[in-house]
C-alpha positions as CSV (number, residue, x, y, z in Angstrom):
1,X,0.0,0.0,0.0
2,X,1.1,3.4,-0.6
3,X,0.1,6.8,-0.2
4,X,0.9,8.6,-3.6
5,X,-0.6,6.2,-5.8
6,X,-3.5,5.8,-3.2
7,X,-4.1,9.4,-3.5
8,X,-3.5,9.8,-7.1
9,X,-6.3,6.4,-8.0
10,X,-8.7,8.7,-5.4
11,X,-8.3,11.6,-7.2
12,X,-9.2,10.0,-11.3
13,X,-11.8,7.9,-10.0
14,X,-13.5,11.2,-8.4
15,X,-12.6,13.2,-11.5
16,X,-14.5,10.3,-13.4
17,X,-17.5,10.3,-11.6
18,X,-17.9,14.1,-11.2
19,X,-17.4,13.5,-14.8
């Protein structure tokens, strides 16, 4: 687990779904 890459995922998958 990491903290970058955890943050980074969280942050595309929200820009996804705001869209």
């Amino acid at each position: 687990m990491g903290g970058l890459p955890c943050i980074r995922d969280l942050r595309v998958t929200v820009s996804i779904t705001a869209g």
